[in-house]
C-alpha positions as CSV (number, residue, x, y, z in Angstrom):
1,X,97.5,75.1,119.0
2,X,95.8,78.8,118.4
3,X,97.7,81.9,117.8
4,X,97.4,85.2,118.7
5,X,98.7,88.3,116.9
6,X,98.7,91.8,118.7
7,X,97.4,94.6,116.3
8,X,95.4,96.9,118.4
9,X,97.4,99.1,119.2
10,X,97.8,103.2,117.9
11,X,101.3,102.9,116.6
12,X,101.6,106.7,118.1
13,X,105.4,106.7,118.0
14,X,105.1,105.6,114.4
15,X,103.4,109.2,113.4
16,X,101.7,110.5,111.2
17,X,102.4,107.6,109.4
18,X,99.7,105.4,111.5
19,X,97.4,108.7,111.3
20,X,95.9,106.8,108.0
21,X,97.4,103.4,108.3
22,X,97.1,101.1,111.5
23,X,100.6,100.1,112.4
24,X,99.8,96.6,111.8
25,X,99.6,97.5,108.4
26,X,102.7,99.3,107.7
27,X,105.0,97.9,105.2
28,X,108.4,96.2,105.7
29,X,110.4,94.6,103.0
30,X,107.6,95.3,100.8
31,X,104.8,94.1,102.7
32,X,102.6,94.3,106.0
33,X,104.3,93.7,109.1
34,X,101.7,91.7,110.2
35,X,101.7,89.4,107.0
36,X,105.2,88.7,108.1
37,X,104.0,87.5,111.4
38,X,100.8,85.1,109.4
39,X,103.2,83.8,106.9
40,X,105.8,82.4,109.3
41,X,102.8,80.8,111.4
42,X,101.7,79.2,108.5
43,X,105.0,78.4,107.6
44,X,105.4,76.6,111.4
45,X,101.6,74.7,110.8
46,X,99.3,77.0,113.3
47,X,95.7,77.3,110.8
48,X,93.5,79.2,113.9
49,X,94.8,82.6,114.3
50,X,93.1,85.6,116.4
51,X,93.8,89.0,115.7
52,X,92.7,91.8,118.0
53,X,91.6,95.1,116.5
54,X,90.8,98.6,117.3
55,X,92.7,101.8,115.9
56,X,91.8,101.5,112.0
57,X,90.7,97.7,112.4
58,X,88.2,97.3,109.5
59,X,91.7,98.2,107.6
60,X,93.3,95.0,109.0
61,X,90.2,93.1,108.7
62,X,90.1,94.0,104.8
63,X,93.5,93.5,104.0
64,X,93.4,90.4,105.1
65,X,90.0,89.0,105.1
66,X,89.8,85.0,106.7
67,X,93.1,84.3,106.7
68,X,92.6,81.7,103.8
69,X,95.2,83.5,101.8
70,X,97.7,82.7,104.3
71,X,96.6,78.9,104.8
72,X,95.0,80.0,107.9
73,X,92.0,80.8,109.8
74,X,91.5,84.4,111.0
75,X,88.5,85.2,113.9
76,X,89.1,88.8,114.9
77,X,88.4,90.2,118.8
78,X,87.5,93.8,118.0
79,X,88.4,96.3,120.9
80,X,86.5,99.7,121.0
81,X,89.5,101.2,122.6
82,X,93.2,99.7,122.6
83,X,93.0,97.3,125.4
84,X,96.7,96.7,126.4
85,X,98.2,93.1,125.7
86,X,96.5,91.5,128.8
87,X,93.4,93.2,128.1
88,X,93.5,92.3,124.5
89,X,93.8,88.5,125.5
90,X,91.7,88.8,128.2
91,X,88.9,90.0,126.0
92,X,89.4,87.6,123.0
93,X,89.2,84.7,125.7
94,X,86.3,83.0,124.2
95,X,88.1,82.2,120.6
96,X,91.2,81.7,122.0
97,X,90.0,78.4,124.3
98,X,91.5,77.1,127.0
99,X,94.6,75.9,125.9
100,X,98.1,77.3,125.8
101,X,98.3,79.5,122.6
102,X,101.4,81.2,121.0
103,X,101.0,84.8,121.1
104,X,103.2,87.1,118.7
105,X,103.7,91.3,118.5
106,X,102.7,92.6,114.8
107,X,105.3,95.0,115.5
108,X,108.5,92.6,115.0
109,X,110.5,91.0,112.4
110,X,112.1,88.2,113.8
111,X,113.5,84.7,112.3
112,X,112.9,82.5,115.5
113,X,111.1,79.3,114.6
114,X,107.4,79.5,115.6
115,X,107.1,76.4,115.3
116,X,109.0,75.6,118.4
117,X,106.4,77.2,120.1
118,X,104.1,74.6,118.9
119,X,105.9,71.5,120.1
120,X,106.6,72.7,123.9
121,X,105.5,72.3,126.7
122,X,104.6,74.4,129.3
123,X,104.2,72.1,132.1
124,X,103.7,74.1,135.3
125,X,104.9,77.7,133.7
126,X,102.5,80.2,132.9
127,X,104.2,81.4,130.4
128,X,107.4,80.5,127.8
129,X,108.9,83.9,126.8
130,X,111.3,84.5,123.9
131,X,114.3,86.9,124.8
132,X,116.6,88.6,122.5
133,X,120.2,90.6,123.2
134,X,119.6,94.2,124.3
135,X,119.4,96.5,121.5
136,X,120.8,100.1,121.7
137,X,117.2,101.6,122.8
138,X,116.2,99.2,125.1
139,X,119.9,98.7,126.7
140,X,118.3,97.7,130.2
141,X,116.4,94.6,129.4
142,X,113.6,93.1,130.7
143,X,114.2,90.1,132.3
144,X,117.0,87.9,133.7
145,X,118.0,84.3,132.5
146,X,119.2,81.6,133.8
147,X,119.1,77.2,133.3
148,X,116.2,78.2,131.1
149,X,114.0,80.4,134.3
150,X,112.9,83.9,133.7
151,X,113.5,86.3,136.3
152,X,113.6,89.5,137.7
153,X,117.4,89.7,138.6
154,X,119.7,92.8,137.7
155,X,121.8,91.2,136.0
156,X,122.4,89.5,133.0
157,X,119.2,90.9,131.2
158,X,117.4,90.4,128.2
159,X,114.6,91.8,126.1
160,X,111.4,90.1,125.2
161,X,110.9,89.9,121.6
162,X,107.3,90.1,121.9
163,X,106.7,86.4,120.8
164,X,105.6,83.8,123.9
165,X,103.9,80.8,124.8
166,X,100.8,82.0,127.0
167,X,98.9,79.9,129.6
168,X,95.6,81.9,129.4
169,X,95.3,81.3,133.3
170,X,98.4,84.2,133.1
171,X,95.7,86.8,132.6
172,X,92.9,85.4,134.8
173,X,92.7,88.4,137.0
174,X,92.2,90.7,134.3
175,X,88.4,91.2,133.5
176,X,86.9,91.2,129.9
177,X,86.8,94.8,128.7
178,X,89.3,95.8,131.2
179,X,92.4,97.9,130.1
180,X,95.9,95.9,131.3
181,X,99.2,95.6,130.7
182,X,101.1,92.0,130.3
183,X,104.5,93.4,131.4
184,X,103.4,93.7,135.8
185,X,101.8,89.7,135.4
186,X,105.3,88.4,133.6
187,X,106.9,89.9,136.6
188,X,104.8,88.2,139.0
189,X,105.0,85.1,137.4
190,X,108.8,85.5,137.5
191,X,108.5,86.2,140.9
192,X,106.7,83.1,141.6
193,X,108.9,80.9,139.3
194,X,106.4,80.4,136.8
195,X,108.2,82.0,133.9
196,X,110.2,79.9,131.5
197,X,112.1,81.4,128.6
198,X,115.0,80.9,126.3
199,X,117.7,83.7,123.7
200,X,117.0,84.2,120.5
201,X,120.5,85.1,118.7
202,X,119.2,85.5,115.2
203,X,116.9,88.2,113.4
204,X,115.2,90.2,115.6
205,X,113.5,93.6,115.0
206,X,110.7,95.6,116.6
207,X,109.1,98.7,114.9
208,X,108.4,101.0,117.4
209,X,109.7,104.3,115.8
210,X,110.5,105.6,112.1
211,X,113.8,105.7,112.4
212,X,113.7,101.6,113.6
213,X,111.5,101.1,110.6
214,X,113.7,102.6,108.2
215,X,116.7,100.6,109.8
216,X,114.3,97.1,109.0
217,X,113.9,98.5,105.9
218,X,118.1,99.0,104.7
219,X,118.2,95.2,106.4
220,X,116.0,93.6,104.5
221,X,117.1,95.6,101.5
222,X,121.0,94.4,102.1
223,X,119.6,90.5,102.6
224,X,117.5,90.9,99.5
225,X,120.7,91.8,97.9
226,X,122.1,89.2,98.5
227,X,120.2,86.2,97.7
């Protein structure tokens, strides 16, 4: 199974710091965020990885060359513009395949096992998402649980991590080149009971701000620490 890492994006929240550094790049516990995400898919036994690029790319691409310094292989889909998860995927179709791949945020620092990702199934689901408990700046959730189906219920609701199994069928009606979001195709998979999902309890962080990177930063610190 392929992965895919999401790195094209302009980390505008994260200014200035992503003026000079693409967010992907950023440092967390003394190192990339992304590296994060390429050492625990090594770690889980992906070797094909595809990383999407735009905003600062040939930074990305040099830090981290073919992937063989993580044990993996690393083709890159280079986007002129940011094209939006969906459009990002829809564009790197071609390296991706036809299978199911796992596809993972470079914004996050998160503990769940990757490698369950590996071993599902997805059977007639377009899509296998990975939810976490509401943190205080994203209090409403995304999604609704329940016997293991993502939904679009009020109540309970959950956030997705940004980690997922993706059937690449989920973005068929986005064009290569086109600009999309994933978010409105979850939801109508939901809708159509084509969304499968399951709660991650354990270590999950996203990096969308300075002040959420500096609170990764004092958590890692404090589990350094102590070990």
């Amino acid at each position: 199974m392929k992965a895919m890492v999401l790195a094209a994006g302009l980390g505008v929240r994260l200014r200035p710091l992503t003026d000079q550094v693409p967010k992907a790049l950023v440092e967390a516990g003394g190192k990339p965020l992304i590296v994060w995400q390429l050492e625990r898919l090594a770690r889980a036994g992906f070797r094909e990885v595809v990383i999407n690029v735009s905003w600062l790319g040939e930074r990305i691409e040099a830090r981290l060359g073919d992937g063989s310094a993580f044990g993996l292989a690393v083709a890159y889909s280079r986007e002129p513009q940011p094209l939006e998860s969906a459009g990002g995927i829809a564009r790197a179709r071609e390296l991706l395949g036809p299978a199911p791949f796992a596809l993972v945020n470079s914004d996050v620092v998160c503990d769940f096992d990757l490698g369950a990702l590996r071993r599902r199934a997805l059977g007639p689901h377009l899509a296998h998402l990975v939810l976490a408990p509401n943190p205080p700046h994203h209090a409403a959730g995304d999604f609704s649980l329940a016997d293991g189906r993502v939904g679009n219920a009020a109540a309970p609701r959950y956030t997705y991590t940004g980690i997922a199994l993706i059937d690449p069928a989920l973005v068929a009606p986005v064009r290569a080149g086109e600009r999309a979001q994933l978010a409105p195709l979850l939801r109508a998979a939901a809708d159509g009971g084509r969304l499968s999902g399951e709660l991650h309890a354990g270590l999950w962080r996203d990096v969308g701000t300075a002040e959420r990177l500096a609170e990764l930063e004092a958590l890692l610190a404090g589990a350094k620490e102590r070990t």
